[in-house]
C-alpha positions as CSV (number, residue, x, y, z in Angstrom):
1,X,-28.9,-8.5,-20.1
2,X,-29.8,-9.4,-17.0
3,X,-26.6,-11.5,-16.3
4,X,-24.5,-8.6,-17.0
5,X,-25.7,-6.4,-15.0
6,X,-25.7,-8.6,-12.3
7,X,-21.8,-9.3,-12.7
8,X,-21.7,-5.5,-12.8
9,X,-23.6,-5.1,-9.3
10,X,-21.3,-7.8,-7.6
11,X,-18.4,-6.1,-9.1
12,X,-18.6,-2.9,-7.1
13,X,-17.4,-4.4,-3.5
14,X,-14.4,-5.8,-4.6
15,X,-13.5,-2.3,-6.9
16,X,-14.2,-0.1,-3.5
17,X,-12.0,-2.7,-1.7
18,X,-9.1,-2.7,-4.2
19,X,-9.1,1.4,-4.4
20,X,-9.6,1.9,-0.8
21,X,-6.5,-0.2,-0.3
22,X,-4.7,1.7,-3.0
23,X,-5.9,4.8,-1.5
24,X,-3.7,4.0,2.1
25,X,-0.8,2.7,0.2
26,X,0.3,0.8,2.5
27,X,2.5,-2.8,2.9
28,X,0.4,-5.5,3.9
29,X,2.2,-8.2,5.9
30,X,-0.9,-10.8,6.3
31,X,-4.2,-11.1,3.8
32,X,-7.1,-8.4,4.2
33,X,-9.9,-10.2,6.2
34,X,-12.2,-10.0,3.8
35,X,-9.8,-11.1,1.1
36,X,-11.5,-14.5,1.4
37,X,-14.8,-12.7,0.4
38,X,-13.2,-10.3,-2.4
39,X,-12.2,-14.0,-3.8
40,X,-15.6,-15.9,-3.7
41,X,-17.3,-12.6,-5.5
42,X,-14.8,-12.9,-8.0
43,X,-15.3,-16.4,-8.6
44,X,-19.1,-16.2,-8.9
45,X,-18.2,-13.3,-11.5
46,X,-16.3,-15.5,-13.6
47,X,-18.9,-18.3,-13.4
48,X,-21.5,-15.7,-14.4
49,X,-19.4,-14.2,-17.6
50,X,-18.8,-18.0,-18.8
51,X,-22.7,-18.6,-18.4
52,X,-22.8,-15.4,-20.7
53,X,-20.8,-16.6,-23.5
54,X,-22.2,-20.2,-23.4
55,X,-25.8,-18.5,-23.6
56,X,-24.7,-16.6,-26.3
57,X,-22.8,-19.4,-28.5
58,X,-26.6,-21.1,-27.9
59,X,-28.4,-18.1,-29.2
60,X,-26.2,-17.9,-32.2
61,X,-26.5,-21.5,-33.1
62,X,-30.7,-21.1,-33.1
63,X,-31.6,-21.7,-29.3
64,X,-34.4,-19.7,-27.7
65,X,-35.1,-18.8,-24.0
C-alpha cells in the first residue's frame, strides 16, 4: 500500500507539468528544461509499479513480509 501511494505522490509533478504545458498550447522547438527530470520521475515510477507486481506474484505464491 505503501508503494502505491508513493508512485501516486511522485506522479503529481510530472501531471502539473504535462497540463501546464497543455494549458499554453504552444509549439515547442527545443525540450522543456526539466524534461530530463519529468523523465527520471517517470522511470522511478515504473521501477516502483514493477516492484509492486513482483511483491504481489510473491504474496500470492505464500511469501510473507
Amino acid at each position: 500500500m505503501g508503494l502505491l501511494i508513493l508512485v501516486i505522490l511522485l506522479s503529481i509533478y510530472p501531471t502539473k507539468s504535462f497540463l501546464k504545458l497543455r494549458k499554453t498550447k504552444t509549439e515547442l522547438s527545443q525540450p522543456l528544461p526539466e524534461a530530463t527530470w519529468i523523465q527520471f520521475i517517470l522511470r522511478i515510477e515504473l521501477v516502483l509499479l514493477l516492484l509492486i507486481l513482483f511483491l504481489a506474484i510473491l504474496t500470492a505464491n505464500g511469501m510473507r513480509f
